[in-house]
C-alpha positions in Angstrom: 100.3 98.5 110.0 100.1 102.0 109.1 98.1 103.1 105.8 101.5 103.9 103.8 103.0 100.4 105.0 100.1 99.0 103.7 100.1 101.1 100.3 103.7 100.1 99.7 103.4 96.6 100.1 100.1 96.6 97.9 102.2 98.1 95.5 104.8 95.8 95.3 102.4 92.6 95.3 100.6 93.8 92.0 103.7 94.8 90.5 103.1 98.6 90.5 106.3 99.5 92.5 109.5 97.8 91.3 112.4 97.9 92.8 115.4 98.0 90.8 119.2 98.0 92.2 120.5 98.0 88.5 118.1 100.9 88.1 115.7 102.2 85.2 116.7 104.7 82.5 113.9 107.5 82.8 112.5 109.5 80.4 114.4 112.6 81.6 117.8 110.2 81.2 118.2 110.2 84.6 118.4 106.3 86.5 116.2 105.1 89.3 116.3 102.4 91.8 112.8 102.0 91.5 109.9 102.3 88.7 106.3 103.4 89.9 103.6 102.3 87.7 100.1 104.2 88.4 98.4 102.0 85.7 98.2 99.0 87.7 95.7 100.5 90.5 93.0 99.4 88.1 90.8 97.6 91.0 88.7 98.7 93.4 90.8 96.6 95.9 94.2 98.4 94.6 92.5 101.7 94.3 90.8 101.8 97.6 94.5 101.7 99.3 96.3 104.1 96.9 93.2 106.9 97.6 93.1 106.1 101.6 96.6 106.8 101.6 96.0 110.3 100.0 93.4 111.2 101.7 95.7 109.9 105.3 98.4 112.6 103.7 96.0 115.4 103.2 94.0 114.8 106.4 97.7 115.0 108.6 97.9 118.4 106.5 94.8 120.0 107.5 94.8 119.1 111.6 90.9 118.0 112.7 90.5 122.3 113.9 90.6 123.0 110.4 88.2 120.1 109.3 85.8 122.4 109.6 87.3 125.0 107.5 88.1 122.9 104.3 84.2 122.1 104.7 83.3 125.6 104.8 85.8 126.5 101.7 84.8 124.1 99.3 87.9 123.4 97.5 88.6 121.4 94.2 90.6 118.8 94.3 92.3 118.6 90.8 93.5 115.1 88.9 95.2 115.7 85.6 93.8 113.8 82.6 93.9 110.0 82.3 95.1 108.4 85.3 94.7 111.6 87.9 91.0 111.1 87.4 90.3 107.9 89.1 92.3 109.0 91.8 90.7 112.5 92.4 87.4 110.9 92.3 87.9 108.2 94.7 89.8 110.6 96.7 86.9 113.1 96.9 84.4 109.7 97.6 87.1 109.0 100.4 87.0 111.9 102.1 83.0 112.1 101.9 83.0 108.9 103.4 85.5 108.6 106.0 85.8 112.4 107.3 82.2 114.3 106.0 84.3 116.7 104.1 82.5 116.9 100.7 84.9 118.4 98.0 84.4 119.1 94.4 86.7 117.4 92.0 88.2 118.7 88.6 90.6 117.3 85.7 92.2 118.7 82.4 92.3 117.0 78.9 95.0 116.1 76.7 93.3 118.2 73.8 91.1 120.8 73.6 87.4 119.9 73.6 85.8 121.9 70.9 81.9 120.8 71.6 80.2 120.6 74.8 81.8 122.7 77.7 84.7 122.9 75.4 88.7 123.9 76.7 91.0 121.9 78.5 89.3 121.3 82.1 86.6 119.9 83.2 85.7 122.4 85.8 87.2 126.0 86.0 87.8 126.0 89.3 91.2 124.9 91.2 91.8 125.6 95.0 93.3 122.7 95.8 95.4 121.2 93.6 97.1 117.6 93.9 100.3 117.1 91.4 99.9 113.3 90.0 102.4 112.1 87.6 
């Protein structure tokens, strides 16, 4: 079974991907047949296969010749606030682990930070940037 095979059915078996036919009424107005709910990758288990499938996605991106590149470049990968984070992080632990291709990791905030490092992201650096809604 392939990693996104996997992913989907995790997905459905702790409720995080539901599949509607009588659809959802979005935000935007617009109806969907399904409903994708980030939220409930709160365990390691459930975590572990949304990040591997990531990092598969990325990795088929960036063929093994230029393994050695993104290792040489250093980018950031960037998780926006709240539920982007866990996800970044795990994906930048994932790709340590599994491929040796150590990468930086960065979010924003919801509000400015006025003490500390201060502004809206955490690092000021974005190469590489993953979209997570």
């Amino acid at each position: 079974m392939s990693n996104t095979t996997a992913f989907v059915f995790k997905a459905l078996d702790i409720g995080a991907l539901e599949l509607l036919p009588e659809g959802r009424v979005l935000k935007s107005g617009r109806i969907s047949p399904y409903f994708f709910n980030s939220g409930l990758f709160h365990t390691g288990s459930a975590l572990s296969s949304l990040v591997a499938v990531y990092a598969y996605h990325l990795t088929a991106e960036v063929c093994d010749s230029n393994l050695e590149k993104l290792r040489r470049s250093n980018p950031i990968l960037f998780g926006p606030a709240y539920k982007g984070i866990p996800l970044i992080a795990g994906l930048a632990v994932f790709l340590e682990t599994q491929y040796q291709v150590s990468l930086g990791y960065a979010c924003n905030r919801k509000e400015v930070k006025d003490h500390g490092e201060g502004g809206y992201h955490c690092r000021r650096c974005h190469y590489l940037r993953f979209e997570y809604r």
